[in-house]
C-alpha positions in Angstrom: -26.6 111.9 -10.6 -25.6 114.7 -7.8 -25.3 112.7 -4.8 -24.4 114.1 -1.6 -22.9 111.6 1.4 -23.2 112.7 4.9 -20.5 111.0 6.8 -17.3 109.9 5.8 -16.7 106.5 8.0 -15.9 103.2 6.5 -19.5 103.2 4.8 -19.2 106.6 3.3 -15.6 106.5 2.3 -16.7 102.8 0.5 -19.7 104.1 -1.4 -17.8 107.0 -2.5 -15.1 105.6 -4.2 -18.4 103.5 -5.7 -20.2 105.9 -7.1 -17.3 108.2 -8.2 -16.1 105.3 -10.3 -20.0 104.5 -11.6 -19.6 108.3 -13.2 -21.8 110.1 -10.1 -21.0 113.7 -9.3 -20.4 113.1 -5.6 -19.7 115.3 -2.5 -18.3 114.6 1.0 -19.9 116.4 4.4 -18.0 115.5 7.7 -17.8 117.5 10.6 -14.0 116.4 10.7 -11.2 117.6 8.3 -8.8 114.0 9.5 -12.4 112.2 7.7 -12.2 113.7 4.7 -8.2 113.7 3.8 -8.7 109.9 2.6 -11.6 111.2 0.0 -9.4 113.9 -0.7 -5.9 111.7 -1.9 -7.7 108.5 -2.8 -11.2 109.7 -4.9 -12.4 111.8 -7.6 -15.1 113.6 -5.1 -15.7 116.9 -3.9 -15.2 117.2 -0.1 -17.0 119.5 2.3 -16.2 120.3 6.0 -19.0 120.7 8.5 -21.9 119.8 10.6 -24.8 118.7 8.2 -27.4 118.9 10.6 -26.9 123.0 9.9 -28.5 123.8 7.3 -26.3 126.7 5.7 -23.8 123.4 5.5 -26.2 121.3 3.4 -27.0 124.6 1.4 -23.1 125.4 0.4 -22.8 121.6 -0.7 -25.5 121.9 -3.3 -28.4 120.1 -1.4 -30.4 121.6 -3.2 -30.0 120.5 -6.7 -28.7 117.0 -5.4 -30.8 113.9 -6.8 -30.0 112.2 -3.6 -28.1 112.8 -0.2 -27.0 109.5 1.6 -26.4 109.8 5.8 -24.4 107.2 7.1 -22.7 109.1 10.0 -22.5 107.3 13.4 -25.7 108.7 15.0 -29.0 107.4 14.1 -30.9 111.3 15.3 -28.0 112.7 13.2 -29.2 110.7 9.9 -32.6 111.4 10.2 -32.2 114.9 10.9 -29.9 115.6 7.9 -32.6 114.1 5.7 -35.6 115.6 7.0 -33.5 119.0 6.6 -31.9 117.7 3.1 -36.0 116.8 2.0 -36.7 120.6 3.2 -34.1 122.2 1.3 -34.8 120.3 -1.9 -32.9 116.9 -2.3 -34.6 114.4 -4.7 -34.6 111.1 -2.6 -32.5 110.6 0.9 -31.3 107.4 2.4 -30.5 107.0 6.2 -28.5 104.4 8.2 -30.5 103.2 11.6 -29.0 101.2 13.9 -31.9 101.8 17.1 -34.2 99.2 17.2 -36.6 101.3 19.2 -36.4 103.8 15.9 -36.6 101.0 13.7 -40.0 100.0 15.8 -41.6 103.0 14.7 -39.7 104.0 11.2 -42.9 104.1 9.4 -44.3 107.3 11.1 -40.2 108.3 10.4 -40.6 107.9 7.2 -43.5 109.9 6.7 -42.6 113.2 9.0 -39.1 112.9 7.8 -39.7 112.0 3.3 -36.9 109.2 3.9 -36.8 106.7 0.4 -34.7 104.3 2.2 -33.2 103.0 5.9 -30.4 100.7 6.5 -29.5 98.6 9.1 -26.0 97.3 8.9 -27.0 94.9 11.8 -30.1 93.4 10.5 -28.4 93.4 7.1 -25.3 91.9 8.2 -27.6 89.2 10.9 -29.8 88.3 7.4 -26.5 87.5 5.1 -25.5 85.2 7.9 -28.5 83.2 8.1 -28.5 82.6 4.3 -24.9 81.1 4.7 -25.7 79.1 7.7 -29.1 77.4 5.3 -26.8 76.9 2.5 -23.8 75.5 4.8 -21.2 75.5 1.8 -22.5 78.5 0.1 -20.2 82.4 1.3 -22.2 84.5 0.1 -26.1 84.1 -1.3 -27.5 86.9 -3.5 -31.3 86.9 -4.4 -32.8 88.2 -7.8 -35.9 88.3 -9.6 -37.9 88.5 -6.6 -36.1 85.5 -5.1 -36.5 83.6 -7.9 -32.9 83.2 -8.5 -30.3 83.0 -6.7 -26.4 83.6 -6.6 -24.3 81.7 -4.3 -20.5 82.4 -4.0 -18.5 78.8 -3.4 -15.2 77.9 -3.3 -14.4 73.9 -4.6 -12.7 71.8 -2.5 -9.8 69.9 -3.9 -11.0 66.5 -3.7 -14.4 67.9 -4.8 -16.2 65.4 -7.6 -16.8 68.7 -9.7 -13.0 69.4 -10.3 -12.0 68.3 -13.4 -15.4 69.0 -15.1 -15.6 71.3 -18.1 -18.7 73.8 -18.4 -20.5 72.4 -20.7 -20.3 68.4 -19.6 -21.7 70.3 -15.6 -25.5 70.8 -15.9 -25.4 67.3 -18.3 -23.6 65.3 -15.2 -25.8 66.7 -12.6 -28.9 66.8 -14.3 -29.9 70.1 -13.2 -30.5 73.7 -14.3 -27.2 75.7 -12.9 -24.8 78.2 -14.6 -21.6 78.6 -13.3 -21.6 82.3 -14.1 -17.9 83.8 -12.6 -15.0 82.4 -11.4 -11.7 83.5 -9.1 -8.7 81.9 -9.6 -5.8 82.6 -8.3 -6.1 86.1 -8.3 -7.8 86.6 -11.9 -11.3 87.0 -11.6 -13.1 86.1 -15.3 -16.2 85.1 -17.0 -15.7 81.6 -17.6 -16.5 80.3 -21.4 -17.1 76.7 -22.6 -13.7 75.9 -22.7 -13.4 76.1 -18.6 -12.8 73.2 -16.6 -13.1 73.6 -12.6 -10.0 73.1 -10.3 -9.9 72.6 -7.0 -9.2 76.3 -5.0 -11.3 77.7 -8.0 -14.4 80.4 -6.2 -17.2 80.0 -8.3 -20.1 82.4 -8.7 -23.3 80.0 -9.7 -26.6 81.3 -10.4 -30.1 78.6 -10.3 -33.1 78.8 -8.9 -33.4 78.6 -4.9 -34.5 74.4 -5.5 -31.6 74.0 -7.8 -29.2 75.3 -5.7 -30.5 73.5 -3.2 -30.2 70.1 -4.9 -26.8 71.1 -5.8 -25.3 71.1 -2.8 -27.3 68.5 -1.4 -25.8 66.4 -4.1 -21.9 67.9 -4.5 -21.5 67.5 -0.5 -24.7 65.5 1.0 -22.8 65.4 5.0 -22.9 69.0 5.0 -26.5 70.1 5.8 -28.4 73.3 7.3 -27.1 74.2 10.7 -28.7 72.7 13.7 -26.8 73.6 16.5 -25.1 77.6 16.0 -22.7 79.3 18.6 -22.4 83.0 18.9 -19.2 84.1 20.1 -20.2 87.7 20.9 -23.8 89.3 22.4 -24.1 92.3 19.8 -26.8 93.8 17.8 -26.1 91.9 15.0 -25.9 88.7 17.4 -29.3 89.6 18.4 -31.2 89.9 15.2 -29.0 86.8 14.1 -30.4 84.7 16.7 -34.1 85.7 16.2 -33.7 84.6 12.5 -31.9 81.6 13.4 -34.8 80.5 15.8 -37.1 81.0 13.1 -35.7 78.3 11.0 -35.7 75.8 13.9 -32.0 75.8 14.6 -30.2 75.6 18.4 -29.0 79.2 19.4 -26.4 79.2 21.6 -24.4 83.0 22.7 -21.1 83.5 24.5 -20.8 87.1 25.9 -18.3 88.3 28.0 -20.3 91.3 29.8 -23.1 90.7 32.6 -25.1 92.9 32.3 -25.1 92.0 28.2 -25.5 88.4 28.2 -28.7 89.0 31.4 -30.3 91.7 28.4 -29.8 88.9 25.9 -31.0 85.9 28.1 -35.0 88.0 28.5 -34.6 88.8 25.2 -34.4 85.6 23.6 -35.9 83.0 25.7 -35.1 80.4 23.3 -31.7 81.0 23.1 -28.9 79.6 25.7 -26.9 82.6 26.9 -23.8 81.9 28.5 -21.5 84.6 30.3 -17.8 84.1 29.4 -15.1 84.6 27.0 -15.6 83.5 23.9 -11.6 82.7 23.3 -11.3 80.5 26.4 -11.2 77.0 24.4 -11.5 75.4 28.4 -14.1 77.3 29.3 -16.2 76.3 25.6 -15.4 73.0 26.6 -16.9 72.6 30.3 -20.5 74.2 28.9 -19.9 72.3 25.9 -19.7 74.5 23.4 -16.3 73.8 21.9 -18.3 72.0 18.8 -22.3 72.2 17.1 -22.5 72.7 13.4 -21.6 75.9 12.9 -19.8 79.0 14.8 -19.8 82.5 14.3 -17.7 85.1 15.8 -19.2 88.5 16.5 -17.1 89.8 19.1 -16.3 93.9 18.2 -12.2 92.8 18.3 -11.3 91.8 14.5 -8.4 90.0 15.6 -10.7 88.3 18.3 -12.8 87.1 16.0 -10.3 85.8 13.5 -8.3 84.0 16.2 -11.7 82.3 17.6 -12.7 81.3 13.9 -9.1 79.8 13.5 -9.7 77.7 16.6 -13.0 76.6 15.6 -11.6 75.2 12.0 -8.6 73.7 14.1 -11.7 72.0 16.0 -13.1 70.7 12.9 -16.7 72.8 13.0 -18.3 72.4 9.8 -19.5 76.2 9.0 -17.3 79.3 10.5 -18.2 83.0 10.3 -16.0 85.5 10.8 -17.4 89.3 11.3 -14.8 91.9 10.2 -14.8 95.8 10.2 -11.2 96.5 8.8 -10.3 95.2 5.1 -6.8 95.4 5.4 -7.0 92.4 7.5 -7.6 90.7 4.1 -4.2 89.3 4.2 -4.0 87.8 7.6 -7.4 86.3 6.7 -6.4 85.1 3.5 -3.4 83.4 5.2 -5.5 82.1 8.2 -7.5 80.5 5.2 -10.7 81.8 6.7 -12.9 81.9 3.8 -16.6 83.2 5.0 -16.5 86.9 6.2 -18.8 89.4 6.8 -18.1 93.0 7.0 -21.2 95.1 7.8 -20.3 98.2 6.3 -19.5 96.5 2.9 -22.9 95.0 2.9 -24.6 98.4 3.9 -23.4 99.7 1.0 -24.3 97.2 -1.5 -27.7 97.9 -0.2 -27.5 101.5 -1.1 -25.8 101.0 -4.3 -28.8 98.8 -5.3 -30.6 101.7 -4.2 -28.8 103.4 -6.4 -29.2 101.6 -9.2 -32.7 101.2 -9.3 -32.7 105.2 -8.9 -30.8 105.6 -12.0 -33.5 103.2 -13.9 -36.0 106.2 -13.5 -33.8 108.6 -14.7 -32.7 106.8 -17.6 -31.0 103.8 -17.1 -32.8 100.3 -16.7 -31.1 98.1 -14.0 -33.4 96.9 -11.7 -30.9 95.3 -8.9 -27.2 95.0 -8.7 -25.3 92.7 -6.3 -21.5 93.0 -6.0 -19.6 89.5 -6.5 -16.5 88.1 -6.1 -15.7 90.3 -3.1 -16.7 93.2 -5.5 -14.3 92.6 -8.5 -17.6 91.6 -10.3 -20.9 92.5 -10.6 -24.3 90.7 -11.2 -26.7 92.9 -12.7 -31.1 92.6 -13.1 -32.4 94.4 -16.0 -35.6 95.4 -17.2 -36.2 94.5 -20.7 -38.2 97.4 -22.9 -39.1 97.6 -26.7 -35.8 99.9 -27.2 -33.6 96.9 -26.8 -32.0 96.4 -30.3 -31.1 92.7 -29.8 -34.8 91.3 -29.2 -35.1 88.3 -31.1 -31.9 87.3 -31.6 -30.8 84.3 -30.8 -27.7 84.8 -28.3 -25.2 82.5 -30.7 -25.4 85.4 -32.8 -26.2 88.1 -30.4 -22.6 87.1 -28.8 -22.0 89.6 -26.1 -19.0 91.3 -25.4 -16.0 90.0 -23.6 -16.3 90.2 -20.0 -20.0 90.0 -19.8 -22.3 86.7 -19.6 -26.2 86.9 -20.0 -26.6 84.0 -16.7 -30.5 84.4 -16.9 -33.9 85.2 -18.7 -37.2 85.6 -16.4 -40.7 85.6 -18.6 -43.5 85.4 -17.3 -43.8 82.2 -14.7 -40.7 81.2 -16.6 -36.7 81.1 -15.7 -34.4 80.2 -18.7 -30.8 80.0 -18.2 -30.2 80.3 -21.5 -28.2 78.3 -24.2 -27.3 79.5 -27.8 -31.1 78.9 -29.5 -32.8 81.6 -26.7 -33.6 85.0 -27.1 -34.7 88.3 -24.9 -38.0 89.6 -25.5 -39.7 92.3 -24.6 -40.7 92.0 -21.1 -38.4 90.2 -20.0 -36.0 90.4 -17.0 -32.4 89.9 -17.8 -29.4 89.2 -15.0 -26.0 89.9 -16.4 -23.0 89.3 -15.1 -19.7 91.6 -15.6 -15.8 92.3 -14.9 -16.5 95.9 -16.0 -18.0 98.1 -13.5 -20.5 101.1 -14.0 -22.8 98.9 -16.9 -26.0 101.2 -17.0 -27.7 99.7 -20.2 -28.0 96.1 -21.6 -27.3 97.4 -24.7 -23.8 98.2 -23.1 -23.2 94.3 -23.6 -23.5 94.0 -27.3 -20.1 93.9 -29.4 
């Protein structure tokens, strides 16, 4: 597809590199050359200096042949009006990032005046993958597929876990339940694990089940770690904000640290049910004389990277169960690595996954049938949802002699009411929804798979 990016910020530059590498003709509008000189050393994309809101600029980058134009530049006005002008001058499908909440309030009449096909909120998005971590304490990261149906959690084994030692095959018969342990980081190989793979501790599994499997499963691997009661919020942002309305939802104890008055007084009539206390989250006395130096779990949302990582190492130093860390710049990978800080969230990482789903399920009308793509393993792997149609030349085939290639495992089968994670006896039918998980980025087709 011709896919034109408006804005080349951590998002844009990210998605770029993305859909250059998935085989997309892509082109890069900023108003500022110093934006685009990254693009221009590091990616195979056309680059384009200028003000996208003008239209001639949208015109000389080809917006109007381009199947879709993506707006991710810092202004919310600025995103909207390069789509509506984008829509005008011919683009296929456009996608805009919105931050406002007061915009957000009344997207739907946006939507219509301005042809949008998608919005994205990097703080909602980032607030929602939060609250799926803090229900599934031991989980880092939680995917959802098939409608919800199934679900992916990301989880690193403890050493003296009771699943080390374990091979594949001997797991679902020990806990009695209906899991596939479906990718796997070790060290720093990330692989498809076969039959012959037996769980170490430090090993990062990616296991797929449904949401009462998973459930069960950690219930049963780790039983003293349970949902969240009790959550501190180092940090009054947006994402803060939407984090605590979700966490109040789900009957959990909100409790926000922010530093600026006139912040923490706009947060306190904002959430009623929330405690807001005014102070610096990094002051270890001061969390201690309002008592907030433990609870179940703590999340750090300050806007300092290095703040935030040095109040989530404080908070594992104090033993807290669950700790969040919020980062924007991912070559702080290695101080967080060595900080051992293992659950991190970095909003612009997960505002592109939600376009590249997008994406995705763009190219399924124009040829190729994946239905929803989740990146994994901190994007070295992918999980995949396809669409199963009469063209498939492996219906019927039982998957022992199917035998896909290397690098690719066939986790799931959804038919009808029914989930299968599938042994060597099943089949895909028609109709059926498939998630397949991969090493090998840019799979279009689920024919790709077979040897």
């Amino acid at each position: 597809m011709k896919i034109i990016i408006v804005g080349n910020g951590k998002t844009g530059y990210h998605l770029a590199g993305q859909l250059s590498m998935d085989n997309h003709d892509v082109t890069v509008v900023d108003k500022f050359p110093a934006q685009l000189r990254s693009s221009q050393n590091n990616q195979d994309v056309i680059t384009y200096t200028g003000d996208a809101r003008n239209a001639d600029v949208l015109r000389e980058a080809g917006v109007n042949t381009a199947d879709l134009l993506i707006a991710v530049t810092s202004s919310d006005e600025t995103n909207l009006l390069c789509c509506m002008i984008a829509r005008e001058l011919g683009a296929a499908h456009t996608i805009a990032r919105v931050r406002d909440p007061q915009l957000l309030s009344g997207l739907s009449e946006i939507w219509r005046s301005v042809g949008l096909s998608l919005s994205v909120n990097p703080e909602s998005a980032a607030a929602t993958e939060i609250a799926h971590q803090l229900v599934l304490p031991a989980a880092v990261k939680v995917d959802f597929f098939a409608k919800g149906r199934v679900e992916m959690v990301d989880y690193t084994v403890p050493a003296d876990s009771p699943l080390c030692g374990i091979r594949l095959p001997q797991l679902t018969q020990k806990l009695k339940m209906q899991i596939l342990v479906c990718a796997a980081v070790r060290g720093d190989e990330v692989l498809i694990p076969d039959g012959t793979f037996t769980i170490q501790g430090g090993d990062r599994l990616g296991i797929a089940g449904s949401p009462t499997q998973i459930a069960k499963f950690f219930r049963l691997i780790d039983p003293t770690r349970k949902k969240a009661k009790t959550v501190i919020i180092i940090g009054g942002s947006t994402i803060s904000y939407y984090l605590a309305r979700l966490l109040e939802d789900n009957d959990m104890r909100v409790c926000i640290v922010e530093k600026d008055k006139a912040r923490a007084e706009y947060l306190a009539d904002a959430l009623p049910h929330a405690d807001v206390t005014r102070g610096d989250g990094s002051d270890e006395e001061m969390l201690r004389e309002e008592g907030l130096d433990g609870g179940d779990a703590l999340v750090a949302l300050t806007n300092v990277d290095q703040e935030n990582i040095v109040i989530s190492m404080s908070a594992q130093a104090r033993g807290i169960p669950k700790v969040i860390t919020k980062i924007d710049h991912t070559q702080l990978s290695g101080i967080i690595f060595k900080a051992n800080i293992q659950n991190v969230i970095t909003p612009h990482l997960i505002t592109a996954a939600h376009v590249l789903r997008y994406v995705r399920a763009l190219e399924s009308s124009l040829g190729s049938n994946v239905e929803a793509l989740s990146a994994i393993m901190d994007g070295r792997a992918e999980a995949l949802e396809f669409k199963v149609n009469d063209a498939f030349p492996g219906l019927g085939v039982p998957l022992r002699i199917l035998k896909p290639r290397r690098g690719y495992l066939i986790a799931c089968i959804i038919r009808g009411r029914q989930t299968i994670f599938p042994r060597g006896e099943d089949s895909i039918q028609a109709g059926d929804s498939v998630i397949v998980v991969t090493t090998h980025v840019g799979l279009n087709n689920l024919s790709e798979i077979m040897e």
